[in-house]
C-alpha positions as CSV (number, residue, x, y, z in Angstrom):
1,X,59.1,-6.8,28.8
2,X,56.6,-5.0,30.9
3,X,56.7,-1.9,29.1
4,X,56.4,-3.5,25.5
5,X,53.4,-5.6,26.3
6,X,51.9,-2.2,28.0
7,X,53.3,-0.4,24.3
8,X,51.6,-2.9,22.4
9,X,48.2,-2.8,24.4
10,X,48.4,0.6,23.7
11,X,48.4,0.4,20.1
12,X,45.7,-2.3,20.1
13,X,43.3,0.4,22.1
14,X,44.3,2.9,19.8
15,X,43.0,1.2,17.4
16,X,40.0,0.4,18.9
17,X,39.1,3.7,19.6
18,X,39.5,4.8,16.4
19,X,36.4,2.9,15.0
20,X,38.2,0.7,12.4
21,X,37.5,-2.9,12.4
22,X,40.0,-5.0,13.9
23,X,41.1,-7.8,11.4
24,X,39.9,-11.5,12.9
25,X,41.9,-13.9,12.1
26,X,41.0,-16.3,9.0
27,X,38.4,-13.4,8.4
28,X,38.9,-10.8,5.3
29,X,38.6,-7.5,6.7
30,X,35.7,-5.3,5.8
31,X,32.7,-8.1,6.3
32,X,30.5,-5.4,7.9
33,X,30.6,-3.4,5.0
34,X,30.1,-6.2,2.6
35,X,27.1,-7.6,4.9
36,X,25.4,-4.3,4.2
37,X,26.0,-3.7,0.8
38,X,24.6,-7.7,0.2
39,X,21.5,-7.1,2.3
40,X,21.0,-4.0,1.0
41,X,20.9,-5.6,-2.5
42,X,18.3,-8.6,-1.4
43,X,15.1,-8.4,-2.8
44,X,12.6,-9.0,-0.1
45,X,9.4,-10.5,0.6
46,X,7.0,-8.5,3.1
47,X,5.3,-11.2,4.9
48,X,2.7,-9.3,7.1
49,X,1.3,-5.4,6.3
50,X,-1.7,-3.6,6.8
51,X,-1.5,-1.3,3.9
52,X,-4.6,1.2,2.9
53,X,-4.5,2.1,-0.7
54,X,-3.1,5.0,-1.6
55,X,-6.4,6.3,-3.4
56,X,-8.6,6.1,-0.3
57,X,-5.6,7.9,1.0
58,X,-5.9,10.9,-1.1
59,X,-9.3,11.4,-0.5
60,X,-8.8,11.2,3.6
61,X,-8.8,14.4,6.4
62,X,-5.4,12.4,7.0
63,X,-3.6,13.2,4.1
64,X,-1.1,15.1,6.2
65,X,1.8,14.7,9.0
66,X,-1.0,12.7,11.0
67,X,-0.8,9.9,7.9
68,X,2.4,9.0,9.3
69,X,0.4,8.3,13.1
70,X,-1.8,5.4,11.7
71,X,-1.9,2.3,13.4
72,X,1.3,2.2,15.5
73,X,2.3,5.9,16.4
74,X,-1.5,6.7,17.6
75,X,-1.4,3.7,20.1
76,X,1.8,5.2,21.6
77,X,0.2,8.3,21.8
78,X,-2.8,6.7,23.9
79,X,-0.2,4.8,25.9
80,X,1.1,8.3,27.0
81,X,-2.2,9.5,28.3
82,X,-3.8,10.9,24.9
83,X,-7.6,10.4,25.5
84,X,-9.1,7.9,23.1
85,X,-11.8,10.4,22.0
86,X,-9.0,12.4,20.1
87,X,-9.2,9.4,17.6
88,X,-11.9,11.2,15.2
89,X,-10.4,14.5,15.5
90,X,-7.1,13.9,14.3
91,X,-7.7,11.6,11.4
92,X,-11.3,12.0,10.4
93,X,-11.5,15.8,10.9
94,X,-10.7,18.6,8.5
95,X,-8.8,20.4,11.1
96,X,-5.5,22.1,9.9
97,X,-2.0,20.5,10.5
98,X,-0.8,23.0,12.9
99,X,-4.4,22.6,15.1
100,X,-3.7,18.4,15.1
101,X,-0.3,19.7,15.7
102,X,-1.4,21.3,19.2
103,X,-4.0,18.2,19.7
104,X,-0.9,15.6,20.5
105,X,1.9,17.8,21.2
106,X,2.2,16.8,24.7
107,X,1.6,13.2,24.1
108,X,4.4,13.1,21.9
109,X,6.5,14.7,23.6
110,X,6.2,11.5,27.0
111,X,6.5,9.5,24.0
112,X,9.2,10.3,21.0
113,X,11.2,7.5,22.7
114,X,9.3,4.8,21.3
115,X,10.8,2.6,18.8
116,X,7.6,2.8,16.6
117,X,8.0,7.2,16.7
118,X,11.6,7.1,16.1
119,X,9.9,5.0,13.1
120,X,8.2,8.0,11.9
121,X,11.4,10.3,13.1
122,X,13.3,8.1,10.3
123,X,10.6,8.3,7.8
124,X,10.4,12.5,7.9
125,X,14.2,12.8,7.4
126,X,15.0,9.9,5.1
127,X,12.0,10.7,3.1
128,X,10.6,14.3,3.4
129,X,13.7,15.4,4.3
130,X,13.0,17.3,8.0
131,X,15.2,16.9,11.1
132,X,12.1,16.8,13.6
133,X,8.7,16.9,14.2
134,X,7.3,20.4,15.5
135,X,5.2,22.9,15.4
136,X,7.2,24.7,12.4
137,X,7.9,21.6,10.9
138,X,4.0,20.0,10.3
139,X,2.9,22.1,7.5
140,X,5.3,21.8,5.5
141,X,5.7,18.5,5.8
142,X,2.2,18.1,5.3
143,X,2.1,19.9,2.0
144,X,5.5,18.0,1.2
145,X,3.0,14.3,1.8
146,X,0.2,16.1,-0.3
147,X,1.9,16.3,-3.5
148,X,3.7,13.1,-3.5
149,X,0.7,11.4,-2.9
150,X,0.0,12.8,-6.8
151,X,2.8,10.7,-7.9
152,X,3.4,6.6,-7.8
153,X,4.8,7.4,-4.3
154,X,3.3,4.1,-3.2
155,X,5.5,1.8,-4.9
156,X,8.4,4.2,-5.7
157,X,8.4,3.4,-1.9
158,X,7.9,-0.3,-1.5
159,X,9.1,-1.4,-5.1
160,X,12.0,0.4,-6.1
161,X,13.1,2.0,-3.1
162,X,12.3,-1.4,-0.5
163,X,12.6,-3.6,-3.1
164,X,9.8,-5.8,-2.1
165,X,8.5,-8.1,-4.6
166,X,5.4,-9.5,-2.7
167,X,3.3,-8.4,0.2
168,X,0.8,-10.3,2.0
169,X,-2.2,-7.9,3.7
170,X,-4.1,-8.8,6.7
171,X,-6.6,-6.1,5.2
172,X,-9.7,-5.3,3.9
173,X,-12.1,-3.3,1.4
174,X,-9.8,-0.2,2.4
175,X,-6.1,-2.4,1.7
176,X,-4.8,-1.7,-1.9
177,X,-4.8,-4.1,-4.8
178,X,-2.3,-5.8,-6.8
179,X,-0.2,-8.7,-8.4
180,X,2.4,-8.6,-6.2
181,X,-0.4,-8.1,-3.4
182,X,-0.9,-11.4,-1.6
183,X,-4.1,-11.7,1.2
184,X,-4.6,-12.8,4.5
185,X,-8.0,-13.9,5.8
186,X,-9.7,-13.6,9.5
187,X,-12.7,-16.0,10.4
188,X,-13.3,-14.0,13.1
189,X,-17.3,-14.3,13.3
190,X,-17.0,-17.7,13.3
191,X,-14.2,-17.6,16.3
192,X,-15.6,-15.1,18.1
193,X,-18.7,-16.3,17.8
194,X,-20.9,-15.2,21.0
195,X,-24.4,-14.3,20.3
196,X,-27.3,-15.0,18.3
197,X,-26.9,-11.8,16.3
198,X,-23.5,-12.9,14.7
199,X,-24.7,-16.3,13.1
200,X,-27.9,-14.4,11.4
201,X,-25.7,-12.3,10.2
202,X,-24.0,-14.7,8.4
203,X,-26.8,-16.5,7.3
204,X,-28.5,-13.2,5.9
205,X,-24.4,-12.6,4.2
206,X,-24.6,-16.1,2.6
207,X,-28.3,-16.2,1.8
208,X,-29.0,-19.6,3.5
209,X,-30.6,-19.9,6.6
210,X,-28.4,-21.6,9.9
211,X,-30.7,-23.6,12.1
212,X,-28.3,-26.2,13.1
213,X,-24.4,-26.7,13.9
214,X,-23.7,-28.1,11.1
215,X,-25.3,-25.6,9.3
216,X,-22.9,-23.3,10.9
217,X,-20.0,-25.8,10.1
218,X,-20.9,-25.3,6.8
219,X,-21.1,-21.7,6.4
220,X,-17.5,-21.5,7.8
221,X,-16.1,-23.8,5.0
222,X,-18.3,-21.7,2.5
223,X,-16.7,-18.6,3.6
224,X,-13.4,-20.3,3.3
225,X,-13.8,-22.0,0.5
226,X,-15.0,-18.3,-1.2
227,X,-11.5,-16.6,0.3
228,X,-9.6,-19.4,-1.1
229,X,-11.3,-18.7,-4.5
230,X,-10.8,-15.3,-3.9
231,X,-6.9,-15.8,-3.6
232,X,-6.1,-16.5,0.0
233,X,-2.8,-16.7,0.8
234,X,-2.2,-17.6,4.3
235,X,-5.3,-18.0,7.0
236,X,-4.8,-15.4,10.3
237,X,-5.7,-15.9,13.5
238,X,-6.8,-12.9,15.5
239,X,-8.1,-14.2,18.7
240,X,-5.8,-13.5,21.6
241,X,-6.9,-10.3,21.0
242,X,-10.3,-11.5,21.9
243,X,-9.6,-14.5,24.0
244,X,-7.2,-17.1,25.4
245,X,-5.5,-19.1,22.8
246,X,-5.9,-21.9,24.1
247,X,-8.1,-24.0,21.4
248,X,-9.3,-27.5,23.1
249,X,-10.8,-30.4,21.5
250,X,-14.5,-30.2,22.0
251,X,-16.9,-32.8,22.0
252,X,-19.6,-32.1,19.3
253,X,-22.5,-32.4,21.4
254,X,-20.6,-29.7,23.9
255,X,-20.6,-27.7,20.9
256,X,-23.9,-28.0,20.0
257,X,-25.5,-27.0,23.2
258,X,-24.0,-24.1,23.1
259,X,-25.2,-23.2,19.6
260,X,-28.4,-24.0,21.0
261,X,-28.6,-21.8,23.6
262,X,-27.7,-18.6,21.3
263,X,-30.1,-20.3,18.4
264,X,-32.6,-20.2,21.1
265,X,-31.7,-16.8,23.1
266,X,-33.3,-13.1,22.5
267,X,-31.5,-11.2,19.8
268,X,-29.5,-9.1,21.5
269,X,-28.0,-12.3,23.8
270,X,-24.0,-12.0,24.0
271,X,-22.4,-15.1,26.4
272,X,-19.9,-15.2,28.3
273,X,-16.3,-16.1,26.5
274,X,-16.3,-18.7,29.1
275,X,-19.6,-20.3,28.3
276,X,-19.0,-19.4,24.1
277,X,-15.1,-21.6,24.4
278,X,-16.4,-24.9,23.5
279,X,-18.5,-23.7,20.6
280,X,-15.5,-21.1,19.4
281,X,-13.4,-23.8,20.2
282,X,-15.0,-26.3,17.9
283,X,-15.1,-24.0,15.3
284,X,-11.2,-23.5,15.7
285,X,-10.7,-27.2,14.8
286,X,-12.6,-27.1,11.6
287,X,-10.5,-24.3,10.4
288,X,-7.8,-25.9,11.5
289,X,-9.0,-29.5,9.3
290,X,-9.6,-26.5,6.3
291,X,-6.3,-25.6,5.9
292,X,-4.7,-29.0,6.4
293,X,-7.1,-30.0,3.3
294,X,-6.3,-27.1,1.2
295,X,-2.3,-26.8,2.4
296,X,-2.9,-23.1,3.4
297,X,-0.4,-22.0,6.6
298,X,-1.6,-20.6,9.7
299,X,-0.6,-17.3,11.0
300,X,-1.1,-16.7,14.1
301,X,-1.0,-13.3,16.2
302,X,1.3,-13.9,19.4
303,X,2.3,-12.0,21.9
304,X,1.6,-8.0,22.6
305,X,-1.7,-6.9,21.2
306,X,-2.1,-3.5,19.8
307,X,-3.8,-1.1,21.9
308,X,-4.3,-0.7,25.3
309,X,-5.9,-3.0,28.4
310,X,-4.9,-6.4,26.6
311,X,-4.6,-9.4,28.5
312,X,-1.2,-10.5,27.6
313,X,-1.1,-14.1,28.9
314,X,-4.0,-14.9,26.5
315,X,-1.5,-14.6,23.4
316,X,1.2,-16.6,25.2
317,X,2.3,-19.3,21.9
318,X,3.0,-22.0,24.5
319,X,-1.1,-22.2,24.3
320,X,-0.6,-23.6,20.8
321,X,1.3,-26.5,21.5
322,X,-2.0,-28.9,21.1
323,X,-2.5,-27.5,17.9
324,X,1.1,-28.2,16.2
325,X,0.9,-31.4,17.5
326,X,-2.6,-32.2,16.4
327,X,-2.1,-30.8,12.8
328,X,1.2,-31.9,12.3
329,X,1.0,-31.5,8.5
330,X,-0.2,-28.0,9.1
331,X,2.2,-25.3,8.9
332,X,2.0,-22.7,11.1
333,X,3.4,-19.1,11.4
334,X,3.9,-17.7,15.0
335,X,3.8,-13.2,14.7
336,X,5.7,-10.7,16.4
337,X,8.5,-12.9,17.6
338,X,5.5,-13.6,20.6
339,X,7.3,-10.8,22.7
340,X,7.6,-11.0,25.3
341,X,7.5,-15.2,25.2
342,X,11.0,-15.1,22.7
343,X,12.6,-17.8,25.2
344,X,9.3,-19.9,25.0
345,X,9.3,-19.5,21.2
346,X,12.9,-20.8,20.8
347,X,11.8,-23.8,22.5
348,X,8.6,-24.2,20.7
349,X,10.2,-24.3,16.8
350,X,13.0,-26.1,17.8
351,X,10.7,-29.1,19.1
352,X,7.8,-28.5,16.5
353,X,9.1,-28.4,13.3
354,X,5.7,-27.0,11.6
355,X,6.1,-24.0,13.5
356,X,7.6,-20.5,11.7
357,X,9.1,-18.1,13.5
358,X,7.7,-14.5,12.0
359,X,9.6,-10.8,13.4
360,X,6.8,-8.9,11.7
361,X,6.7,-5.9,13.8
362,X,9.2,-6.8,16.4
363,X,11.7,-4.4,15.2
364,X,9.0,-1.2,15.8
365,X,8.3,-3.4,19.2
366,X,11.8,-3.3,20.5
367,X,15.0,-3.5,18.4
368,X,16.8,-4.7,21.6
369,X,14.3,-7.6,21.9
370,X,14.6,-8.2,17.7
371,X,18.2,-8.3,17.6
372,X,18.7,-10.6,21.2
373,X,15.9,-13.5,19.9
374,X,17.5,-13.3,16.2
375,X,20.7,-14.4,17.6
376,X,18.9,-17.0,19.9
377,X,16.8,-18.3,16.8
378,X,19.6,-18.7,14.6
379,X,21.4,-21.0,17.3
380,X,18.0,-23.1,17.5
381,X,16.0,-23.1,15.0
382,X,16.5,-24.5,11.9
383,X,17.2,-21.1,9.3
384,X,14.8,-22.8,7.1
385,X,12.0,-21.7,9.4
386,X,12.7,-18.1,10.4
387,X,11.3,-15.3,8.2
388,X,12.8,-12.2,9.3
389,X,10.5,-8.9,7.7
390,X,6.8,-7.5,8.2
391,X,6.5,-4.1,9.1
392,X,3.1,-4.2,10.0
393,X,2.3,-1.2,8.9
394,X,-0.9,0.7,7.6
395,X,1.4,3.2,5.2
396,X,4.1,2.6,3.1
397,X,6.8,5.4,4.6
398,X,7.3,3.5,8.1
399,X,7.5,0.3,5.8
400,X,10.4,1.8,4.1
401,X,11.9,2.8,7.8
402,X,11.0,-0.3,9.8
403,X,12.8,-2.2,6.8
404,X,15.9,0.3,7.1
405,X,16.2,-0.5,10.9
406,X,15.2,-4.4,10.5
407,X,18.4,-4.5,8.1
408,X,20.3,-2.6,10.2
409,X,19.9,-5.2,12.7
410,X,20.5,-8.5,10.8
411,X,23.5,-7.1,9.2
412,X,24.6,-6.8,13.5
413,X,23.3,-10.3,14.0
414,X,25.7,-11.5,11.1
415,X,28.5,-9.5,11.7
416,X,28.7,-10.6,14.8
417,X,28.3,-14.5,14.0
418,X,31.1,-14.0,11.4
419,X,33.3,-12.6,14.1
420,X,32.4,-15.4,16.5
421,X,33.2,-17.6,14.0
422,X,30.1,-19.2,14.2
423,X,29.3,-18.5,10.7
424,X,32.0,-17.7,7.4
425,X,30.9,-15.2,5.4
426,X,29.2,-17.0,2.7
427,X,27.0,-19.2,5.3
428,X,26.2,-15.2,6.9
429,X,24.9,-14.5,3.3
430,X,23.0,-17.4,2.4
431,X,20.9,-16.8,6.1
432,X,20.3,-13.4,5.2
433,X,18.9,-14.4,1.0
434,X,16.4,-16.9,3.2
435,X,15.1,-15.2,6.1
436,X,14.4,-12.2,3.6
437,X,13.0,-13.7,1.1
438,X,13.5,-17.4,-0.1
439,X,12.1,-18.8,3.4
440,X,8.3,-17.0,2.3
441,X,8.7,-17.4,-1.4
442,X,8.6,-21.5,-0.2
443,X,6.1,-21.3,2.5
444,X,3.9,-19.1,0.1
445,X,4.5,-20.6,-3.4
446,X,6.0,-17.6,-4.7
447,X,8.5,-17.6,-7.4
């Protein structure tokens, strides 16, 4: 008997070893396959990008490897002791690929582990069609970029190749335009507020002089009412990258004195964020009463900041908690998965149910991280409120390769859910069709 059961063990690790899925019982064989090939065929909505138009593009010094470095890939650069200077030099300079080449080389080289670089690893062989970066590999590639920037590379990328039938853009003057190009707008001057040279700004911008709080009030729901007008989608929050996010409820004569004092102050006064909270504060709370008027959602940017020398505790999301409960009607949409606060964020949409999760980013963050809190989400929150792809991105090739690696991973999540048993097949799909796409389409009031 001993030597059959040690037979038949043998057989079952043969098996194993040879790669083949092992048959679970009640479930069809071949799931993984089928999960991929019905995520792959999802159309998908792109809930949070940073996008520059391809035409400004075209006429930039970065039209070249260092195109591929924007945003993301230059901040792990600086994290690996590139000097903040080399900024100007490497996009802004007409300096040839090779020379920008020899400008980063040993930066990237303490850094080509990061998930965000193997991002742009992905995007040079899937796309361009070159097994590494190098110095014998950036002109070419550069030349390659060049002349398909003279085609519709842009959405031959993110339409027919992604399959992305909206994208909303926490952008500006620079961000591309579009029908299926939804916006995202920042009050920052009015959150931010800290000096006496900020509101005469924006009375000079709105032609209408500000003498009083409520004059300010009102110049924030001007603006807002202007964005709104001008097809606001969703209203961003930008502040823990600024400040704590913890937004009390201030007394308006609290407010007021501290309008007073920068009213009051020499031009070039700036306060202390200490002394400026109850004003900013203030201000936060009529944004807040804005969007519950005009049902807009919140976004809100938790967790790591971009760049370095961030105070991470300022974008912890259990901060928030006043505000979800205050504005219950408000819905709001927590960023980034709030790594590294994943454990507090389960908690937090489980027991709020305005609150959105959001893994914009997270999978160029940490795919360990993304793939962990997607299986902790979708055994806490309701599905209804997870939406599951942003890349974050300022071009559309590490779009196209953060969206190959965040399928990648919710086709694991599932697979492995449908092995547990916890979900059949068909529930495994139907998660996948909402946290993709039908999840935004409702929040957003997409078709």
């Amino acid at each position: 008997m001993k030597s059959r059961i040690s037979f038949l063990l043998c057989i079952v690790l043969a098996v194993n070893a040879s790669g083949q899925q092992v048959p679970v019982k009640g479930i069809p064989p071949g799931y993984e396959i089928r999960m991929k090939r019905y995520v792959d065929s999802l159309r998908i909505i792109d809930t949070h990008e940073h996008l520059l138009d391809p035409e400004i593009i075209k006429k930039s010094f970065f039209l070249d490897f260092s195109l591929l470095f924007q945003q993301n890939g230059f901040d792990d650069l600086l994290s690996a002791g590139m000097p903040s200077s080399y900024y100007d030099k490497f996009f802004n300079d007409s300096i040839s690929p090779l020379d920008k080449w020899n400008l980063i080389e040993p930066y990237w080289n303490n850094s080509f582990n990061t998930s965000f670089n193997r991002i742009i690893i992905s995007s040079i062989r899937s796309l361009y069609g070159f097994d590494d970066l190098n110095a014998s590999t950036v002109g070419p590639l550069s030349e390659k970029i060049r002349r398909v920037y003279e085609t519709d590379w842009f959405n031959r990328i993110l339409k027919d190749s992604c399959r992305i039938d909206y994208i909303i853009i926490d952008g500006n003057q620079l961000s591309p335009k579009g029908e299926n190009i939804l916006s995202a707008r920042r009050f920052e001057s009015w959150l931010n507020v800290r000096s006496k040279y900020t509101i005469d700004s924006i009375a000079i911008m709105q032609l209408d002089p500000i003498y009083t709080l409520e004059d300010f009030v009102k110049s924030l729901t001007i603006d807002f009412e202007k964005e709104l007008k001008d097809g606001m989608s969703v209203v961003k929050i930008f502040s823990s990258y600024y400040r704590t996010l913890s937004f009390e409820k201030t007394e308006t004569d609290a407010a007021r004195k501290v309008f007073r004092s920068l009213l009051t102050g020499d031009e070039d006064l700036v306060i202390s964020l200490r002394d400026a909270k109850p004003l900013q504060d203030y201000l936060m709370h009529h944004l807040m009463s804005l969007a519950r008027k005009y049902r807009l959602p919140v976004a809100i940017h938790t967790g790591i900041q971009a760049g370095l020398g961030k105070i991470i505790g300022n974008s912890n999301p259990e901060l928030l908690a006043n505000l979800f409960n205050d504005y219950p009607d408000v819905n709001f949409v927590l960023y980034h998965g709030s790594y590294p606060f994943g454990g507090e964020l389960s908690a937090l949409a489980k027991n709020h149910r305005n609150v959105y999760i959001d893994l914009n980013w997270m999978y160029s963050i940490s795919p360990t991280y993304s793939e962990r809190y997607l299986n902790e989400w979708l055994e806490m929150v309701p599905v209804s409120r997870i939406m599951a792809f942003g890349g974050d991105c300022a071009v559309a090739e590490n779009v196209y390769s953060e969206l190959k690696l965040a399928k990648k991973i919710i086709v694991n999540v599932l697979s492995d859910k449908i092995s547990e048993g916890y979900f059949s097949e068909a529930e495994a799909r139907n998660v996948a069709r909402m946290i993709l796409h039908d999840n935004a389409a409702r929040l957003y009031n997409l078709r």
